[in-house]
N, C-alpha and C positions, 0 to 999 in steps of 0.2 A: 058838172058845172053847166052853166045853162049860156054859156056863147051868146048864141043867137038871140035871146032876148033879153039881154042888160047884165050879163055876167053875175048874177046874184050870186050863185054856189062859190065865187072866188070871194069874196067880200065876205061870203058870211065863214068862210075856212080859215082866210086872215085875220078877222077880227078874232074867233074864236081860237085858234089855235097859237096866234101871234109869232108867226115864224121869222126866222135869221134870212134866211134865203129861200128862194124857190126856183123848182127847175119846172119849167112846162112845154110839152112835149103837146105837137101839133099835128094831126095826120089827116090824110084825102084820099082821093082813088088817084091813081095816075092812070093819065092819056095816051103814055111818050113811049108804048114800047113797041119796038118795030117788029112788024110782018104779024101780028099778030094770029093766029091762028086759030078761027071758030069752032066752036064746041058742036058736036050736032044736038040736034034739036031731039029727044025722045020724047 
């Protein structure tokens, strides 16, 4: 799906597919974890 510039890929899945329901499932990096421990550098 293309999000970021006008969600086309959902529009053209819905009309095409005509589905009951949908589940959408969203993910990111997370910031939040503590003490983090750096990799070394090779």
């Amino acid at each position: 799906m293309q999000e970021e510039i006008g969600v086309r890929g959902a529009q053209v899945a819905a009309q095409t597919l005509n589905p009951d329901v949908a589940i959408v499932l969203e993910g990111t990096t997370a910031h939040d974890l503590p003490n983090p421990t750096e990799e070394p550098d090779d």
